[in-house]
Residue frames relative to the residue before (quaternion, step in Angstrom):
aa qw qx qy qz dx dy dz
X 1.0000 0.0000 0.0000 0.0000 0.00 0.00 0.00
X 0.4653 -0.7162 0.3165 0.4128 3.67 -0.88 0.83
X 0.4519 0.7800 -0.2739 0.3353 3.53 1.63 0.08
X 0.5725 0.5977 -0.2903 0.4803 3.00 1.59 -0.45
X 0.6595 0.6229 -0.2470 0.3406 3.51 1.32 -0.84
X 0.6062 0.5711 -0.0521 0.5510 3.07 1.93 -0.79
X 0.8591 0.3662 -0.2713 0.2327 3.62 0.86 -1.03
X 0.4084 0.6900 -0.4854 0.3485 3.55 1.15 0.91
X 0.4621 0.5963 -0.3152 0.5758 3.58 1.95 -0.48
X 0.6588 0.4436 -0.3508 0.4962 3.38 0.42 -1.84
X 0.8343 0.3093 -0.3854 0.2444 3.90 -0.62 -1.05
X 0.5775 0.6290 -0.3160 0.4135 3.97 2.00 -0.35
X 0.7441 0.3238 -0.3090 0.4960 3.03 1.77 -0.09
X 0.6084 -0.5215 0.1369 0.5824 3.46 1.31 1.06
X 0.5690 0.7066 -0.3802 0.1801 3.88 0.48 -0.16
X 0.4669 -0.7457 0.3955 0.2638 3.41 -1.18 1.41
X 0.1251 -0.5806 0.6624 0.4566 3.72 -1.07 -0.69
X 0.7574 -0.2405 0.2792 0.5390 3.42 -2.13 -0.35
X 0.6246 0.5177 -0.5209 0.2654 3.66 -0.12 -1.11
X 0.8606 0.3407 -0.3103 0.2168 3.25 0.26 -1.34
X 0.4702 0.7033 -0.4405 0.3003 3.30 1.56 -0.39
X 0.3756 0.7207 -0.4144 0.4097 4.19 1.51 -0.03
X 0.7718 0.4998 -0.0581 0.3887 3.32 1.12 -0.89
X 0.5954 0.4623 -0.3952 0.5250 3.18 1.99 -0.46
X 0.6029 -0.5438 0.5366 0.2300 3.34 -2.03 0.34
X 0.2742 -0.7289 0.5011 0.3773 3.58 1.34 -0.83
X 0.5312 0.2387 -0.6308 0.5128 3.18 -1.60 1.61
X 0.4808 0.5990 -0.5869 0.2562 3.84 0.14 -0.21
X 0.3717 -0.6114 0.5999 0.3579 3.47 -1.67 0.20
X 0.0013 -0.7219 0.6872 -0.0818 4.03 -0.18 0.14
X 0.3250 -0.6527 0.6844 0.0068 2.59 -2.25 0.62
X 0.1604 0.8484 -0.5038 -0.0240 3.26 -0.72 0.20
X 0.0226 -0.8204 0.5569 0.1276 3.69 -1.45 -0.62
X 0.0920 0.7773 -0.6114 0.1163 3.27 -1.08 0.25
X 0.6323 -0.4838 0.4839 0.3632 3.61 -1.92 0.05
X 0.2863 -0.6904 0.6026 0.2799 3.70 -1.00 1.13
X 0.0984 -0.7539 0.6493 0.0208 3.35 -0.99 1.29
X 0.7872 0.1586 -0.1552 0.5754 3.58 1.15 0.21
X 0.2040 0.7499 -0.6291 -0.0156 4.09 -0.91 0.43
X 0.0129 0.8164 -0.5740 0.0615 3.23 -1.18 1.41
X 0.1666 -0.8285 0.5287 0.0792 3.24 -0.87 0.72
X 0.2746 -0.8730 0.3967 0.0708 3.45 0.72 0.83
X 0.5727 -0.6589 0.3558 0.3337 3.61 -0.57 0.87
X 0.7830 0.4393 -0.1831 0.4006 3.21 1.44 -1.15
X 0.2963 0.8034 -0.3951 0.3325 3.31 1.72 0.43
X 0.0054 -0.6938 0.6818 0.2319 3.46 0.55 -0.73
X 0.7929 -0.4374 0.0587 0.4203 3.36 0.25 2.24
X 0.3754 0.6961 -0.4886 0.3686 3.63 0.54 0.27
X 0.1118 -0.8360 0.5210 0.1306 3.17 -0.71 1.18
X 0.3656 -0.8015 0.4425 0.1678 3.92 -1.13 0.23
X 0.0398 -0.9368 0.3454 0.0399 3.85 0.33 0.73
X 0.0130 -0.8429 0.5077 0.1777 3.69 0.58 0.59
X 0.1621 -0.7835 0.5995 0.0220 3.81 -0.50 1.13
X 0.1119 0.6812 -0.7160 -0.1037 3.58 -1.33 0.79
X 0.4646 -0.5936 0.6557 0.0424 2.17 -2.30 0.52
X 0.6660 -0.4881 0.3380 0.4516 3.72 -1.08 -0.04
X 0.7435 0.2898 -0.2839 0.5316 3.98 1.17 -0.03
X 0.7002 -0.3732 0.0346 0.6077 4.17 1.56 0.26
X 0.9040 -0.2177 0.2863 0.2310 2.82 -1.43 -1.07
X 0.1093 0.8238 -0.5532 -0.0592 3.66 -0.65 0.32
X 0.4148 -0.5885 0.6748 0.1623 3.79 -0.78 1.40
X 0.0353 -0.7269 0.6572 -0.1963 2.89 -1.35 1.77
X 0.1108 -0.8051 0.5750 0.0945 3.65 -0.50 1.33
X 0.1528 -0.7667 0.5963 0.1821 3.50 -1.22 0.68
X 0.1275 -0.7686 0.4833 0.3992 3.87 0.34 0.78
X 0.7696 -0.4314 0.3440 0.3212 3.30 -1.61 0.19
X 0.5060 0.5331 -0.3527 0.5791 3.41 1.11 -0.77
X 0.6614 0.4504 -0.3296 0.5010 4.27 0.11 -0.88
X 0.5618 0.7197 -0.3755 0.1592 3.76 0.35 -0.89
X 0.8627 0.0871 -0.0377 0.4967 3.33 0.87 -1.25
X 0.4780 0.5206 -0.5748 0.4124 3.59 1.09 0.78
X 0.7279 0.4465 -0.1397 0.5012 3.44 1.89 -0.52
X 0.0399 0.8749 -0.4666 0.1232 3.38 2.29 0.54
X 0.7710 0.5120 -0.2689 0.2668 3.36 0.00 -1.67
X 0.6200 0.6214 -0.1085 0.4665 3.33 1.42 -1.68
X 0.8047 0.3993 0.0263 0.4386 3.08 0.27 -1.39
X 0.6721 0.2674 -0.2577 0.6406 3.73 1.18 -0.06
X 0.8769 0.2500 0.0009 0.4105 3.75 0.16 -0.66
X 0.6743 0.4130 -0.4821 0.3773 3.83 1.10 -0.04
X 0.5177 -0.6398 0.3570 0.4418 3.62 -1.22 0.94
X 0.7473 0.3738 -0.0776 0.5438 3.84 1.34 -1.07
X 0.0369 -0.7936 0.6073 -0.0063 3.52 -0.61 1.26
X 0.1544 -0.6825 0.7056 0.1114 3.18 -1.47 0.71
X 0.1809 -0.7383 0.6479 -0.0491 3.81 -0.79 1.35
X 0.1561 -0.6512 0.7419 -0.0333 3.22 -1.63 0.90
X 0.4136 0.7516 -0.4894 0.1566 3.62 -0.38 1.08
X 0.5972 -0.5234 0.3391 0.5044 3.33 -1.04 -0.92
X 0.3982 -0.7690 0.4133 0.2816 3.46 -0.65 0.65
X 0.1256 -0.8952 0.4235 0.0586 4.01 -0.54 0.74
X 0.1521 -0.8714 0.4527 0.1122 3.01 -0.89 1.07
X 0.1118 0.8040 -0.5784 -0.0804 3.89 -0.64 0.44
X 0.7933 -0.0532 0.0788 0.6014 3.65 -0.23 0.96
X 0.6793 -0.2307 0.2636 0.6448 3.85 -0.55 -1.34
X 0.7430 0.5793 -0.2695 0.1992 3.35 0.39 0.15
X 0.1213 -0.8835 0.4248 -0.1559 3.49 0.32 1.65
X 0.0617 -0.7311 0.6757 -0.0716 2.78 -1.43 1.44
X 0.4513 -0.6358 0.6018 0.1729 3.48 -1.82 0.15
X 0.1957 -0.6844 0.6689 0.2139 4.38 0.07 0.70
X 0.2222 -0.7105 0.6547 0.1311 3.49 -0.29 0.40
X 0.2120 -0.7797 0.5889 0.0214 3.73 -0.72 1.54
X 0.7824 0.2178 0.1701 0.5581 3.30 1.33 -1.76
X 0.0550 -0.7718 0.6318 0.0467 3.64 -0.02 1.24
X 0.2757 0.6470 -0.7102 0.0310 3.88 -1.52 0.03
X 0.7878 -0.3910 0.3918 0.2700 3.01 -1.97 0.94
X 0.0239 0.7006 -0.7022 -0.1245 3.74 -1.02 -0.08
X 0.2966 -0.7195 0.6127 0.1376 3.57 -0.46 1.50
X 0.0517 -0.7521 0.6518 -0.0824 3.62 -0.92 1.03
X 0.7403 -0.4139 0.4019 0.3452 3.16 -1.30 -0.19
X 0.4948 -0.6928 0.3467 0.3937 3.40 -0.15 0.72
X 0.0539 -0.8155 0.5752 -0.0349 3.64 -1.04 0.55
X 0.1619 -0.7309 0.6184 0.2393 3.34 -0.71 0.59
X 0.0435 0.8149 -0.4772 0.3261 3.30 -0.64 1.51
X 0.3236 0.8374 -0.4402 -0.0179 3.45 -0.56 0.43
X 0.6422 -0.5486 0.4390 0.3066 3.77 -0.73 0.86
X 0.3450 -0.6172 0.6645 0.2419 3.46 -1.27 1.05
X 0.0054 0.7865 -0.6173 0.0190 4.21 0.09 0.82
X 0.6964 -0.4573 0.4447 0.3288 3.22 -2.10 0.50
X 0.0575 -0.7222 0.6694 0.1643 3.58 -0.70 -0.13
């Protein structure tokens, strides 16, 4: 996975992958990243965007709130590798990421491309 190339940086600069996020309680701040294999912006969002990111062990559910969207336009609509700074949520099995802080993650090139809203 092209994640592997990347996560000795990612964990020296304090970042999680999907595995460990099994382990959080939810409220944590956390970091993460990964390859956008999915972006949706649903009609019923009132502009909220959705980012499903993987990594080399699955999947991590990434909210962009609507307010974050277009100071983070570039990031958040169109890079292939995101790094996210947020809060980490828990509801039962279900886990997400508030995204606070969006930036590029420069990887290895890939030819790749997100299944996106249109």
């Amino acid at each position: 996975h092209p994640m592997e190339h990347v996560r000795s940086r990612l964990r020296k600069g304090g970042a999680l992958d999907s595995r460990d996020l099994a382990h959080l309680a939810g409220g944590e701040e956390i970091v993460v990243g990964g390859l956008v294999t999915i972006r949706q912006r649903p009609e019923t969002a009132n502009g909220t965007i959705f980012l499903l990111l993987e990594d080399e062990h699955g999947f991590i559910n990434v909210v962009v709130p609507h307010q974050l969207v277009e100071p983070n336009r570039e990031v958040v609509k169109f890079a292939p590798f995101v790094l996210v700074q947020g809060r980490f949520e828990r509801d039962g099995q279900v886990i997400n990421v508030v995204g606070r802080r969006f930036r590029e993650l420069r990887v290895r090139r890939l030819t790749h491309t997100s299944r996106d809203f249109h």
